[in-house]
N, C-alpha and C positions, 0 to 999 in steps of 0.2 A: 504494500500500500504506500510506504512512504518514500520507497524506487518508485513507483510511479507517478506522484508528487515530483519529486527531485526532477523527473523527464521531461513534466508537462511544463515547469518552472526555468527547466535551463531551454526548452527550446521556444519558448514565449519571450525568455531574454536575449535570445537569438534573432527570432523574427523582428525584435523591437531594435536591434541594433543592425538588422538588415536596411529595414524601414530608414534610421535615421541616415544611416550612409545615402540612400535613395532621396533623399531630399535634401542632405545638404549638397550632395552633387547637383544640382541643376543649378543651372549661370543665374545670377542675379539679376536684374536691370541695368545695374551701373557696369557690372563685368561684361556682359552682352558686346557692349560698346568697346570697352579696351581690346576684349579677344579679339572684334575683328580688324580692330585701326591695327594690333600685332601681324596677324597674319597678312592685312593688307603689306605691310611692311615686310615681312617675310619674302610674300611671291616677289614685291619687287627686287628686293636683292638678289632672288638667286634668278629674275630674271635676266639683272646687269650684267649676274656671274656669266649666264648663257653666252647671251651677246657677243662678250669679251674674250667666252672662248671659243668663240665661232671666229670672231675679225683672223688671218693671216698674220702670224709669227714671222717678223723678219729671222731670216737664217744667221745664228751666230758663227762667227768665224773659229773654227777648231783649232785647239792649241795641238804642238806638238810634242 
């Protein structure tokens, strides 16, 4: 009887700290806005990166 107590008790404090993880993971209002000015800034850099390595590498001259 009081194994089965102990069960229903540890997995209701389970579910209830499944629960809070589940809510406090969702974006905010104010985070909404930062995450995407982030990743705006993100694609653009690693678009510059592209770019830069697409243009033609002049040939350096080999030492001997």
């Amino acid at each position: 009887m009081l194994n089965e107590q102990y069960v229903r008790a540890a997995q209701r404090d389970r579910e209830r700290e499944i629960r809070k993880r589940i809510r406090d993971r969702r974006p905010q209002p104010s985070q909404l806005h930062q995450r995407s000015v982030r990743r705006a800034i993100g694609r653009s850099i690693v678009q510059i990166g592209f770019r830069i390595a697409a243009e033609p590498q002049p040939r350096l001259a080999r030492s001997r």
